[in-house]
C-alpha positions as CSV (number, residue, x, y, z in Angstrom):
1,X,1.2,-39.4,13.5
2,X,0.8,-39.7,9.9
3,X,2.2,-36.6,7.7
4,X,-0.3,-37.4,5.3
5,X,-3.7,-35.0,5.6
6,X,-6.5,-37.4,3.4
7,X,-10.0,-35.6,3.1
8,X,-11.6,-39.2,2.6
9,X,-10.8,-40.5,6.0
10,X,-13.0,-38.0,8.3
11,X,-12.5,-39.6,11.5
12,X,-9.0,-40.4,11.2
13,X,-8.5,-36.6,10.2
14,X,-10.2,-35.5,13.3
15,X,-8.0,-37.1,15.6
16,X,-4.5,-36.2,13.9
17,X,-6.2,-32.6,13.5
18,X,-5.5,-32.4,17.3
19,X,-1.5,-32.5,17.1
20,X,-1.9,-29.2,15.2
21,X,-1.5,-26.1,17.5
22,X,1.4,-23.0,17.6
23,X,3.1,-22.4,14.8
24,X,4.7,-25.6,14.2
25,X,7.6,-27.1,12.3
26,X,8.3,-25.7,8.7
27,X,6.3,-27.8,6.5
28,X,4.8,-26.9,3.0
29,X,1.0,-27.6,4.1
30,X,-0.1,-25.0,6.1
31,X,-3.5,-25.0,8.2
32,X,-5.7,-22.1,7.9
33,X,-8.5,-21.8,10.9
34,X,-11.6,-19.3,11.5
35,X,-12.5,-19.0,8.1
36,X,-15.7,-17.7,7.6
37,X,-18.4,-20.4,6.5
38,X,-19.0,-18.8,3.2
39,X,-15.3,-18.5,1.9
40,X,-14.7,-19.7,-1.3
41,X,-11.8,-22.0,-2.7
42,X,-10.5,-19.0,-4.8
43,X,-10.2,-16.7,-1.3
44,X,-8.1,-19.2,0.6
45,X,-6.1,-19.9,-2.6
46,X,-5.5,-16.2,-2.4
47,X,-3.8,-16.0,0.5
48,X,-1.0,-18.3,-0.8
49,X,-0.6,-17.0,-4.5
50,X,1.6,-13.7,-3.2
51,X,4.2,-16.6,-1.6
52,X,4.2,-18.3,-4.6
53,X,2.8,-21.2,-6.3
54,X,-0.1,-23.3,-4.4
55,X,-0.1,-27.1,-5.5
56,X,-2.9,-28.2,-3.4
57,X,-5.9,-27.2,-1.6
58,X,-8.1,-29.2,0.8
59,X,-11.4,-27.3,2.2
60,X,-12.9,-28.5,5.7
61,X,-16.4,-26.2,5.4
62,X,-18.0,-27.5,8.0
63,X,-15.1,-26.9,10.8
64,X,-14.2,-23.2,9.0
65,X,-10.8,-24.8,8.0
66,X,-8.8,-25.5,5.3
67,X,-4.9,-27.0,4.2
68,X,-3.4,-25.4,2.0
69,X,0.3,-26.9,0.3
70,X,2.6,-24.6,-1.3
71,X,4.4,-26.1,-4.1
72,X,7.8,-25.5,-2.1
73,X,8.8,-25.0,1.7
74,X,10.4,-21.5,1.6
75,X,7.1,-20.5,0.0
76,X,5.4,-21.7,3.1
77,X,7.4,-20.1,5.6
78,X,7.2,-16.3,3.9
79,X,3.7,-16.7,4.3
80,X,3.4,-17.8,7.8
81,X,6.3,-15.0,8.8
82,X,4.3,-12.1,6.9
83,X,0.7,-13.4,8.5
84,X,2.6,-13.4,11.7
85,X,3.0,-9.6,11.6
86,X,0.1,-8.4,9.7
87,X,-3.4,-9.9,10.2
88,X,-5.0,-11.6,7.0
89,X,-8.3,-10.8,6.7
90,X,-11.0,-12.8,4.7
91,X,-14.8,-11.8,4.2
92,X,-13.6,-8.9,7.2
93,X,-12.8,-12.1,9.3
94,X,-9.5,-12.7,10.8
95,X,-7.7,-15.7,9.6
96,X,-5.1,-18.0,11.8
97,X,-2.3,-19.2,9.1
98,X,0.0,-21.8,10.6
99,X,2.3,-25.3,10.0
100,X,0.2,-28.0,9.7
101,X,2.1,-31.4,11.2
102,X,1.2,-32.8,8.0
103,X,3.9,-33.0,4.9
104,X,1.9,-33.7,2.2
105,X,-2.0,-33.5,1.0
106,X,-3.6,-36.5,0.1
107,X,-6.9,-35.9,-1.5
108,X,-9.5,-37.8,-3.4
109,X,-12.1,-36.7,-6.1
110,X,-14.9,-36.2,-4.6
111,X,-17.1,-32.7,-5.8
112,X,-15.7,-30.8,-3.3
113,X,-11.9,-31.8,-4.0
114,X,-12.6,-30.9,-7.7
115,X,-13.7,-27.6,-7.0
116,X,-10.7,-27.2,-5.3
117,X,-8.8,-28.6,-8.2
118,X,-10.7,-26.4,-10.7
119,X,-9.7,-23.3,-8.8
120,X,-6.0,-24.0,-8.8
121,X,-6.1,-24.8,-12.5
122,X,-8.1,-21.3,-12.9
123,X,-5.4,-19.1,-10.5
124,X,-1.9,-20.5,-10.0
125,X,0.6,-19.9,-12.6
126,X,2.1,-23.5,-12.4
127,X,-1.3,-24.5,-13.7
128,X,-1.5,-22.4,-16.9
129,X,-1.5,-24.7,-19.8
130,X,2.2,-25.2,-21.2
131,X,1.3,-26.4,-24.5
132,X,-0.8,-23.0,-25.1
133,X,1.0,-19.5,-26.1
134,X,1.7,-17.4,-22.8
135,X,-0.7,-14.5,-22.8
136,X,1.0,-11.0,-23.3
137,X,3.1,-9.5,-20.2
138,X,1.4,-6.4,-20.9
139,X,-1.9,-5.6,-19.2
140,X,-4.6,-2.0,-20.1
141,X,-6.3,-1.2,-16.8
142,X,-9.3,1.0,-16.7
143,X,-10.2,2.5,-13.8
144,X,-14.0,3.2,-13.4
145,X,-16.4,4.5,-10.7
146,X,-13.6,7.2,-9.5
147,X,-15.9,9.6,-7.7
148,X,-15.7,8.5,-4.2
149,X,-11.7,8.9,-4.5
150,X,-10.6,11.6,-6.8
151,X,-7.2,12.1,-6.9
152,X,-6.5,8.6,-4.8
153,X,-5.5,6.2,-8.5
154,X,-1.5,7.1,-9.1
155,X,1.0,5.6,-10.5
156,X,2.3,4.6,-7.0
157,X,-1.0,3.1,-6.2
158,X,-1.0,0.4,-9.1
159,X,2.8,-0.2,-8.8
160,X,2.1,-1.4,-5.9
161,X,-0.8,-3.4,-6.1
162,X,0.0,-5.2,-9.2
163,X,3.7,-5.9,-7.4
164,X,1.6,-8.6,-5.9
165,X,1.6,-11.0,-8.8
166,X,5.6,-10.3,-9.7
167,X,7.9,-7.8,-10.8
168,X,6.2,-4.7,-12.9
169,X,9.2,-3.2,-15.5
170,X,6.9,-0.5,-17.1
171,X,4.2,1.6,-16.5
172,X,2.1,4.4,-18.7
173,X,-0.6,6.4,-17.1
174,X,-3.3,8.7,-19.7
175,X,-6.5,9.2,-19.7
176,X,-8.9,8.6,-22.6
177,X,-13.0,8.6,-23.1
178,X,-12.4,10.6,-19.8
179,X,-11.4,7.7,-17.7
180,X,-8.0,6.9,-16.0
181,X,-6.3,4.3,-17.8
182,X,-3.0,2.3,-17.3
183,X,-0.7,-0.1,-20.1
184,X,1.3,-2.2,-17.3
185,X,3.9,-4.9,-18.3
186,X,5.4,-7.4,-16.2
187,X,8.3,-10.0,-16.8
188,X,6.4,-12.4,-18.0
189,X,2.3,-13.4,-19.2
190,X,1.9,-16.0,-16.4
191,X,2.0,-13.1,-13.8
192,X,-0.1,-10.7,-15.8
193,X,-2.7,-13.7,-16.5
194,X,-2.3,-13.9,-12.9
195,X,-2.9,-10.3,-12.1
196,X,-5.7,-10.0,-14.0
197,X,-8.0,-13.0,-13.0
198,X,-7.3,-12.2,-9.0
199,X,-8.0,-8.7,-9.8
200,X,-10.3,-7.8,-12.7
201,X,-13.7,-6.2,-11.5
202,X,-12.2,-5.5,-8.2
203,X,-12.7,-2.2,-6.1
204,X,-9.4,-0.6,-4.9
205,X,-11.2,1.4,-2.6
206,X,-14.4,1.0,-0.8
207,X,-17.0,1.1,-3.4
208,X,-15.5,2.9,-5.8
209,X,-12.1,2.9,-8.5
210,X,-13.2,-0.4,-9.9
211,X,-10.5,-2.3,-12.4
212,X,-11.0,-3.4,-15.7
213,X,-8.3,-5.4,-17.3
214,X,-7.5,-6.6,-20.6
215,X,-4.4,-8.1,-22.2
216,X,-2.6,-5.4,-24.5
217,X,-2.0,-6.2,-27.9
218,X,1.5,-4.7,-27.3
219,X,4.4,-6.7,-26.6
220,X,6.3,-4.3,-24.3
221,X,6.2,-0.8,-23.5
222,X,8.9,1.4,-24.6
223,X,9.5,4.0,-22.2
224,X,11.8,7.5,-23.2
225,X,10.9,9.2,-19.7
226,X,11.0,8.8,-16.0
227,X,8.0,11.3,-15.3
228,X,4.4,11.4,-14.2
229,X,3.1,9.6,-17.3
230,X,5.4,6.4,-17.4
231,X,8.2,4.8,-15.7
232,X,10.5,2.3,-16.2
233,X,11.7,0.7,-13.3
234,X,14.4,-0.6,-14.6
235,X,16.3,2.3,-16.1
236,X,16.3,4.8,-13.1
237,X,18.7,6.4,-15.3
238,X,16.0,7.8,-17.8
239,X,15.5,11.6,-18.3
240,X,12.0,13.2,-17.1
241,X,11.2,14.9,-20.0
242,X,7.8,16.4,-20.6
243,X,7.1,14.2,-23.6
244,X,4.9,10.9,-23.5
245,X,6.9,8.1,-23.5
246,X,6.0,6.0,-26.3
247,X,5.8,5.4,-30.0
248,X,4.1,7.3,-32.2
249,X,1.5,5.0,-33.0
250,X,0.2,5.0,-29.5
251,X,-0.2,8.4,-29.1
252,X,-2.9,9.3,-30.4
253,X,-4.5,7.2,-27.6
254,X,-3.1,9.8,-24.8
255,X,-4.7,12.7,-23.8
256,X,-4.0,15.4,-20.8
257,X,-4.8,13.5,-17.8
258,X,-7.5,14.4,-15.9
259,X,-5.7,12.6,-12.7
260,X,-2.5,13.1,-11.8
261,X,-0.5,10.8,-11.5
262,X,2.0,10.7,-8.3
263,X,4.9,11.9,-9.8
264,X,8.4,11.2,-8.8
265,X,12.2,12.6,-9.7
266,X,13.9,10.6,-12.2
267,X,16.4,9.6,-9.4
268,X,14.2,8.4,-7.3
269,X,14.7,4.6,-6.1
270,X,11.8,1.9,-6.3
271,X,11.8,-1.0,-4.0
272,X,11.4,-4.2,-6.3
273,X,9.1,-6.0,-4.9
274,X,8.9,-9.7,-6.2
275,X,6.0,-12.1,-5.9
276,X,8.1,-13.8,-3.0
277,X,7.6,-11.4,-0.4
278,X,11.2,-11.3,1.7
279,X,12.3,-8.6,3.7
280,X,13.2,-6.0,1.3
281,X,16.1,-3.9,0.9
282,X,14.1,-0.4,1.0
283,X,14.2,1.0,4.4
284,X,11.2,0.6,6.7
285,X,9.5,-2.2,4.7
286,X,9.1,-5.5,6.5
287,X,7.8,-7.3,5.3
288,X,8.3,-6.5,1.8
289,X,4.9,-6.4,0.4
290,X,3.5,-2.8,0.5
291,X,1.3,-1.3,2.9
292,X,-0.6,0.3,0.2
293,X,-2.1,-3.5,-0.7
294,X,-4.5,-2.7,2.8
295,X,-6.4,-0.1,0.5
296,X,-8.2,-2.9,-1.6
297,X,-11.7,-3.5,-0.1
298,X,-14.0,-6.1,0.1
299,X,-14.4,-8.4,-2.1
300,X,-10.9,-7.7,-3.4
301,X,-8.9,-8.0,0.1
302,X,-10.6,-11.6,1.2
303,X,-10.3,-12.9,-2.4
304,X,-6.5,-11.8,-2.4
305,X,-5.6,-12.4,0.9
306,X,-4.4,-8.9,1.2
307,X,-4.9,-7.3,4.9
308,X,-8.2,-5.0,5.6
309,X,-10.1,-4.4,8.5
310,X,-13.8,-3.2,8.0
311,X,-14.1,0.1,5.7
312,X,-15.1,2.1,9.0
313,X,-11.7,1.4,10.8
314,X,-9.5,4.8,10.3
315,X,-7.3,3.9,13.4
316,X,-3.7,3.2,12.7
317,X,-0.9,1.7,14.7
318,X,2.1,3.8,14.7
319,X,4.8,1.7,15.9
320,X,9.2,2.3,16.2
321,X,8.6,6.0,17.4
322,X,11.5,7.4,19.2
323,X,9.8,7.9,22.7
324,X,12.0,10.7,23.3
325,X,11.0,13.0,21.1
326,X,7.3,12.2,19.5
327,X,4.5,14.3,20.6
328,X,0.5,13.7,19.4
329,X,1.4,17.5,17.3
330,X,4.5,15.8,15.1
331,X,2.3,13.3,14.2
332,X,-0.7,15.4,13.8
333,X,1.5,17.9,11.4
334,X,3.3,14.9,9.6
335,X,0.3,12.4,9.1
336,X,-2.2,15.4,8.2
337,X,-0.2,16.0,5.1
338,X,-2.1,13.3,3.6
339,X,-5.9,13.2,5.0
340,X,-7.2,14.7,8.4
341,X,-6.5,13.9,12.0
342,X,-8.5,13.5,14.5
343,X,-6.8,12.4,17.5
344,X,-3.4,11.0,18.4
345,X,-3.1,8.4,21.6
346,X,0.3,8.2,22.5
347,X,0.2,4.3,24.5
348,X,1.7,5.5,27.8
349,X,3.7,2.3,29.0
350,X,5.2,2.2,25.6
351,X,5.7,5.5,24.1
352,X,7.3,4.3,20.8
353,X,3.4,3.3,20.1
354,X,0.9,5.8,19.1
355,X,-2.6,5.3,17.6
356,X,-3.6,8.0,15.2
357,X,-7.4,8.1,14.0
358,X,-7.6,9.8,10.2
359,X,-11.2,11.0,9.3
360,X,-11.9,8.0,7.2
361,X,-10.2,4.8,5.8
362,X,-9.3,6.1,2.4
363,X,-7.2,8.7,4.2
364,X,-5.6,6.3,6.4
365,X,-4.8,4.4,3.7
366,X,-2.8,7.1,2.0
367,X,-1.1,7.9,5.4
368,X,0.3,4.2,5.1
369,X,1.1,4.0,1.3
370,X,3.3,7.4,1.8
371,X,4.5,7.1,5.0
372,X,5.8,3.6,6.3
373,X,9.1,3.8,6.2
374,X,9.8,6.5,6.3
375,X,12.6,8.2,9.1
376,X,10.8,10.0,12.3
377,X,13.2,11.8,14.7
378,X,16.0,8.9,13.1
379,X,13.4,5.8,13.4
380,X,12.2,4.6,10.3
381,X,7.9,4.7,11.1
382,X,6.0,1.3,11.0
383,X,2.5,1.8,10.2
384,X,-0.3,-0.5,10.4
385,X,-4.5,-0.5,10.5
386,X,-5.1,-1.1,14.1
387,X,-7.7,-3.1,15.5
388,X,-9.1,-0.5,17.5
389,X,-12.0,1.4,15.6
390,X,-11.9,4.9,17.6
391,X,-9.2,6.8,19.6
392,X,-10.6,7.2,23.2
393,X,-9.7,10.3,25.2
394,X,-9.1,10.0,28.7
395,X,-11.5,10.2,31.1
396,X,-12.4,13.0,33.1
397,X,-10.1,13.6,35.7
398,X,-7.4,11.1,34.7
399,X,-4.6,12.8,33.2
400,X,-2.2,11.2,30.6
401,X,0.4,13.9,30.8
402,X,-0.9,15.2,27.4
403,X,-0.1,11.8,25.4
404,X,-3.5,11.9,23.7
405,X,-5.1,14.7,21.9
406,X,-8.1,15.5,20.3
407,X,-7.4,17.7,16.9
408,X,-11.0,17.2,15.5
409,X,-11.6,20.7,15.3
410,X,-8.2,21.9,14.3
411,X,-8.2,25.0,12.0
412,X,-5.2,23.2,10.1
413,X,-6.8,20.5,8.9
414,X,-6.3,20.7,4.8
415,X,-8.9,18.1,3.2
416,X,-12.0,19.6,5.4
417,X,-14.0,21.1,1.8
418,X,-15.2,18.2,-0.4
419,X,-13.5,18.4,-3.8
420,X,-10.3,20.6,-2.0
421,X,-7.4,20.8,-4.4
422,X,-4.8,19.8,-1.7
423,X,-6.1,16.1,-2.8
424,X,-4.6,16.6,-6.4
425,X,-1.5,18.1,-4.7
426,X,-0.8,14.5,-2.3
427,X,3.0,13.6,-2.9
428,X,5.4,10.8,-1.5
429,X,7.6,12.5,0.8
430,X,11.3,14.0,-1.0
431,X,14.1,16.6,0.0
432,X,12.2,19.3,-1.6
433,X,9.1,21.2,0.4
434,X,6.4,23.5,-1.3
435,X,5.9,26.6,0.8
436,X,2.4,28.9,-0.1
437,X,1.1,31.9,2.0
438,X,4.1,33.9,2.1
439,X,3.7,37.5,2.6
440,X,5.2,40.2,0.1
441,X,7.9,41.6,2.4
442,X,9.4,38.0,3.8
443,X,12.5,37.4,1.1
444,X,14.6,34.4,0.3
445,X,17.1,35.1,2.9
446,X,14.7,34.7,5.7
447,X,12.9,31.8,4.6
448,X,16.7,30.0,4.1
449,X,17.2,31.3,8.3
450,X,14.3,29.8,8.9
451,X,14.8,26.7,8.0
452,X,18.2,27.0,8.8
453,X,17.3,27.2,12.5
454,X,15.2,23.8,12.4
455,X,18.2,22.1,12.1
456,X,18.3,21.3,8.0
457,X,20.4,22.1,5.3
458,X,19.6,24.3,2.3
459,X,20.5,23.3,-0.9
460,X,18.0,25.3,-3.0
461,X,15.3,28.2,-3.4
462,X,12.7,29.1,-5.4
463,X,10.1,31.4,-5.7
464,X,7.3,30.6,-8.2
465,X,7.8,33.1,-10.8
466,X,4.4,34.1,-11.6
467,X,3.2,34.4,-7.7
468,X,5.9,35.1,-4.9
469,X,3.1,34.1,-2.2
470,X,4.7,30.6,-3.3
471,X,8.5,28.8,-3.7
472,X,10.1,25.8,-3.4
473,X,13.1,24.9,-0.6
474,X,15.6,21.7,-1.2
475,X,16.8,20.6,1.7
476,X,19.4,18.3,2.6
477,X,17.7,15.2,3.0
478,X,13.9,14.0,3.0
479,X,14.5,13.1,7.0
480,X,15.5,17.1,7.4
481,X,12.1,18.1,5.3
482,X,9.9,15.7,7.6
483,X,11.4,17.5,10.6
484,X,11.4,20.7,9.3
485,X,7.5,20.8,8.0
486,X,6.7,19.5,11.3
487,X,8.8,22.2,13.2
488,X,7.4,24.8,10.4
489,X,4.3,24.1,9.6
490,X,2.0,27.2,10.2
491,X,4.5,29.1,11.2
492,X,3.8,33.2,11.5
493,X,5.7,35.3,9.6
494,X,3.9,38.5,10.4
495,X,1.1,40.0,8.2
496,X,-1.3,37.9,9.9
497,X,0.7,34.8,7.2
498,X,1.2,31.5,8.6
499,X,3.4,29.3,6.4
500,X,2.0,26.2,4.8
501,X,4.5,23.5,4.0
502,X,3.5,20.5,2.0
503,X,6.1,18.3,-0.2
504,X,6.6,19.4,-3.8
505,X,6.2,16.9,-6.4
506,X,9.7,17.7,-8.0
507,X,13.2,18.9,-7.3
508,X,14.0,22.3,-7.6
């Protein structure tokens, strides 16, 4: 067979096109099948650019296929291993990625080829003119249309969507002109340039929180402050100090946010993810690129290649439970934190699988951007969309020994009012819990047993100064504050008080 794919030969492409089936040998030309018959060049080039460079592109339209080469082999296989385990997704059509048997792409110039061609020039780095200046590594992102998602733009959530095109050093968060804005800077201007034609105009979320992006006239971003305004990744050894980190020049630009952004400790550790995705170092996430990449919608998901299912799936896979000890109400406490549950489906042959349906996809988005990873009873959680678009309870007169539970009209659900303030108050999980509804007479000592008893360390307490109904708790470990809000969680203290336990958005 020849290892040579040439779009001019049609009938001699058919019949070598039948050797190609599985996964294949390694080969830089992969073969990309069920594409949907209105993709463009600029979707299926997409779905390589996060691997690296792609060098060549040939489009088969009429057979909803395409070959795409990768400018090197190890490129190749990270994609085909990270398609393996999470489903690309173009036009909300699911994609087959897999070896082609041929080597090398042989194409000719007809119209169609130079399309192709045009595309590559327009989106892969290794096509950026050398001869011209590189464009700044610094990138201002407006956010616009934020209604539909208030609260839902962080920090977090660009770090890890621009992560896509390479490694972000910096970020500043303000708002100005009452509208979320961002200054970004990577390592170099090929991967902004990058980041901005792939994502410029795009939605992050269904209809709404749309980007704008312009290069900076800055050169780089000088960051003072690990805090919720800016953040450099590379100096974890930064104080958070209340002030704005940056020059005085710029800050006449920065107002009080309007947003907040998701705030983290000034110790906490970043996974670096790198425009190769590999399995990263950070526990829980393999592949390395970040779950929180499934939030972009349509358009933005088929043109990027980034995972999505259809805006009305809210179902996700919860997968590495410890069968043991996971019950539909742990994950009902634990993955309400960040948007409303409705049911929980424990998959009876195979407890360490649960499906858990969130009242919309925005929220199970957030449950994945904060959660995976995360340790569960010991077992760091895997979390996925799932295929599934509903939870189904059993049927009447078939018991599953209580695996699956309906919570849809739970009186501890906490994002039921439009507009509620627990949105604004949606942090990563950390060591330290925020407990409200505390009556007068229950005193430090007693909350300390409390938690005491669930098995967790006490480090720290708190009470708000201002309003003792409120304090903080440090615990030994963000594992012992997952078990113990899930343990403590409306718990009655008396006075007809039941404990609300959320995680704080700072140490104590």
């Amino acid at each position: 067979m020849s290892t040579t794919a040439d779009g001019s030969d049609n009938k001699k492409f058919k019949v070598e096109m039948r050797g190609v089936g599985g996964v294949g040998s390694p080969s830089r030309v992969l073969h990309i099948r069920r594409l949907p018959s209105d993709v463009t060049e600029a979707e299926v080039i997409g779905l390589g650019l996060p691997f690296g460079d792609v060098s060549n592109l040939l489009m088969l339209k009429a057979k909803n296929q395409a070959f795409l080469e990768m400018s090197a082999e190890e490129a190749a296989q990270n994609m085909v291993l990270y398609y393996s385990t999470v489903l690309p997704v173009v036009r909300n059509q699911p994609v087959h990625v897999q070896f082609s048997n041929h080597k090398e792409l042989k194409t000719d110039n007809s119209p169609n080829q130079e399309r192709a061609q045009a595309a590559l020039r327009a989106l892969s780095s290794s096509h950026l003119d050398p001869v011209a200046p590189p464009p700044s590594a610094v990138l201002r992102v407006v956010v616009e249309n934020m209604v539909c998602a208030p609260g839902a733009v962080t920090m977090d959530t660009l770090y890890q969507v621009f992560s896509k095109f390479g490694t972000v050093l910096r970020i500043i968060v303000f708002t100005k002109n009452s509208q979320f804005q961002a200054l970004l800077q990577y390592t170099d201007g090929q991967a902004a340039q990058a980041a901005k034609v792939l994502l410029d105009g795009q939605n992050l979320y269904n209809g709404c929180c749309t980007l704008r992006i312009s290069f900076s006239k800055l050169a780089a971003l000088d960051i003072k402050f690990n805090n919720e305004r800016s953040r450099d990744f590379t100096r974890p050894d930064l104080p958070s100090g209340d002030a704005l980190a940056m020059e005085p020049p710029m800050a006449t630009a920065f107002t009080p946010g309007l947003i907040p952004a998701a705030p983290y400790p000034a110790t906490h550790a970043f996974p670096h993810f790198t425009l190769q995705p590999t399995v990263s170092s950070y526990p829980g996430l393999v592949p390395a690129l970040p779950s929180a990449l499934t939030s972009l919608s349509f358009p933005a998901a088929s043109r990027l290649g980034f995972t999505t299912l259809p805006a009305v799936n809210a179902v996700l896979l919860v997968s590495n439970l410890n069968p043991e000890r996971v019950t539909p109400h742990c994950l009902f406490i634990l993955f309400g934190v960040y948007g409303d549950v409705m049911r929980v489906k424990i998959l009876f042959n195979k407890k360490e699988n649960a499906l858990v349906q969130m009242a919309d996809s925005t929220q199970a988005q957030l449950v994945m951007s904060h959660l995976t990873g995360q340790r569960l009873h010991a077992k760091p959680l895997r979390i996925t969309l799932s295929k599934h678009s509903s939870v189904q309870l059993p049927r009447e007169g078939h018991e599953d020994q209580g695996l699956t539970k309906d919570f849809s009209t739970s009186p501890l659900h906490r994002f039921k009012k439009p507009g509620s303030k627990n949105y604004s108050n949606i942090f990563p999980p950390s060591a330290t819990l925020h407990l409200s509804n505390i009556p007068p007479s229950v005193m430090e000592e007693e909350l300390k047993r409390l938690f005491s008893g669930s098995g967790a360390i006490v480090k720290a307490f708190k009470f708000f100064q201002k309003d003792h109904k409120m304090a903080l708790i440090q615990l030994g470990s963000v594992e012992e504050a997952i078990e113990s809000m899930i343990q403590l969680h409306n718990h009655d203290l008396g006075e007809n008080h039941h404990l609300r336990v959320s995680f704080s958005k700072s140490p104590i």
